[in-house]
N, C-alpha and C positions, 0 to 999 in steps of 0.2 A: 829773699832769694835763696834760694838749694840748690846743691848741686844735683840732683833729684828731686824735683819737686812730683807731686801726687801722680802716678801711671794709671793711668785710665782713657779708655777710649771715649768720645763724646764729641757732640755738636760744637760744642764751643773751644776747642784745641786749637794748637799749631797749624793743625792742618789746614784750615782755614784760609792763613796767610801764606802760607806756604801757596795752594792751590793758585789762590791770587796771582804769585808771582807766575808762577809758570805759566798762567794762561795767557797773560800780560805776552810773554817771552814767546811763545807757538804764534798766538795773535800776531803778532808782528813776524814773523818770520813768514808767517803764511802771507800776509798782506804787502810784504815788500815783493820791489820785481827780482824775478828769479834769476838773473844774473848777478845778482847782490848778495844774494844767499849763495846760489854755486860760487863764487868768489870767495864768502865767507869760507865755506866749507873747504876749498880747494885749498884753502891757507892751513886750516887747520891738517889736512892730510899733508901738507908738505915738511912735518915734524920729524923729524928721525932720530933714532938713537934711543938716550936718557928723554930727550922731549917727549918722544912716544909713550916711554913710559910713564911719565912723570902725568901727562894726559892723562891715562888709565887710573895712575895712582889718585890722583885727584878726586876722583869722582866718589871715592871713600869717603872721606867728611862728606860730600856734598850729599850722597847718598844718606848717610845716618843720619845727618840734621832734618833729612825730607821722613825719613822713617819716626826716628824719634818724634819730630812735631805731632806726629799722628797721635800718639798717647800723652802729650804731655798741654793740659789747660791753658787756656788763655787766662790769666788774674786780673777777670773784667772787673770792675769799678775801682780798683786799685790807681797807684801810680807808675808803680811797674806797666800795667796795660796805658794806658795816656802816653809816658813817654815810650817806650817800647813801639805803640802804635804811630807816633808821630815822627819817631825813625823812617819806622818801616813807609810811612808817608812820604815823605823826603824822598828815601832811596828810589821807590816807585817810581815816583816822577822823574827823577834826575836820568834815570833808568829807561826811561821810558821816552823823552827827548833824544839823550846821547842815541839810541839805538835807532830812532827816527832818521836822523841826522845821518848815523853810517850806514843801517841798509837802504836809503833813498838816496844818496848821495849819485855824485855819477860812478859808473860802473870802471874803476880802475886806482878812482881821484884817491888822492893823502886828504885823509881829514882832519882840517888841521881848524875847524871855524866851533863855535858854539861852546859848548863843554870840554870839547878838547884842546881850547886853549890855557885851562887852566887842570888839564890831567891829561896823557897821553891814556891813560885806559879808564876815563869816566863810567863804561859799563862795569869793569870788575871794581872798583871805589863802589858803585849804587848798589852790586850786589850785597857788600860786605854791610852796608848801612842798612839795606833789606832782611842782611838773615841776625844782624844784631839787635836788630829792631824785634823782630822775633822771638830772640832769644829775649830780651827785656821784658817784654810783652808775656812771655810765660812764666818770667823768673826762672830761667832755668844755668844754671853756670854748665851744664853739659853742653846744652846749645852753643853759647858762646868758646868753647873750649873746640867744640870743632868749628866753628868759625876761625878763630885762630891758625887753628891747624891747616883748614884749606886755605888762607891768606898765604901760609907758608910755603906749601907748595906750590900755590898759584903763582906765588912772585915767581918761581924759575920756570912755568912756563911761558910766563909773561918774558922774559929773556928770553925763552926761543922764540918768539914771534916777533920781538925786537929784530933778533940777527935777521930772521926774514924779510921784514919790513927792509929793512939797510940794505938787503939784498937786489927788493923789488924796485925800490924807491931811489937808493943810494943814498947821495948829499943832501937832498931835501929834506931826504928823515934825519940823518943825521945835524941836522941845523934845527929840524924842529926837537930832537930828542935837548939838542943844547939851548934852547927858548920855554922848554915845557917839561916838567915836572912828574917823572913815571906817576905818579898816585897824585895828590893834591897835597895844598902848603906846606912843601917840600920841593927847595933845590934840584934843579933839575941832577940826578944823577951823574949821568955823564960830564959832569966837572969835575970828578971825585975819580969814575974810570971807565974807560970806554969798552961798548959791549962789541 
């Protein structure tokens, strides 16, 4: 593993898995009902301040990691590729249920059944497990370095959408934030402080 491994454009890259994900991600957004999506969305616009930016800022790592994959190989017959691929396996699916579950869900509901009883944001856990997988999969510690990076930023805007949630929700979320685990096997948070 490098933190630069070989730059080259070509059939068999990042971009491959990458590509995967995102069609995964549109696929379903286009096939859920569209009040599930406008809801999604209208959550996301109701961000202000540092959340706004912190949105914006985000999409830095997310962006490079999508860029960089393009040039950087996949190390097929390896073990890097096997496990890296079996990540990126995992995450897909866990990914791909959790999101079933929330844009089909009924149009308003706390979801609180499936994947989210053991993570309150099962999609952002499946991404991270998706672009690690990736990163494994290419051997690249650039990859993984901005995986980290957007983990980091993503956690505080996962805190705005927390506050929102308590907002829309109230006591329910607040009862499910104290029963459930911001990320997975991890204590729920809110023991430690309330958001």
């Amino acid at each position: 593993m490098s933190l630069t491994p070989a730059f080259e454009i070509g059939l068999w890259n990042g971009w491959i898995l990458a590509a995967i994900f995102l069609a995964a991600n549109y696929l379903l957004m286009f096939i859920s009902p569209r009040e599930n999506t406008k809801e999604m969305m209208d959550q996301v616009k109701q961000a202000q301040g540092k959340d706004k930016q912190l949105t914006y800022i985000t999409w830095i790592p997310y962006l490079s990691i999508m860029i960089y994959s393009i040039f950087v190989p996949l190390k097929l017959g390896t073990l890097w590729f096997y496990f890296g691929l079996a990540l990126f396996a995992l995450g897909m699916i866990a990914g791909i249920v959790a999101g079933v579950q929330l844009f089909f869900r009924k149009s308003g509901q706390l979801m609180t059944n499936g994947f989210y009883r053991i993570s309150r944001n099962p999609i952002y856990v499946s991404c991270y497990v998706i672009w690690i997988g990736i990163g494994v999969a290419t051997a690249s510690w650039l990859i993984l370095a901005f995986v980290v990076l957007s983990m980091i930023v993503q956690h505080f805007i996962i805190l705005g959408e927390e506050r929102i949630c308590l907002e829309k929700y109230s006591a329910p979320y607040r009862e499910y934030m104290n029963r459930v685990p911001r990320y997975i096997l991890v204590f729920p948070i809110t023991k430690l402080q309330n958001v």
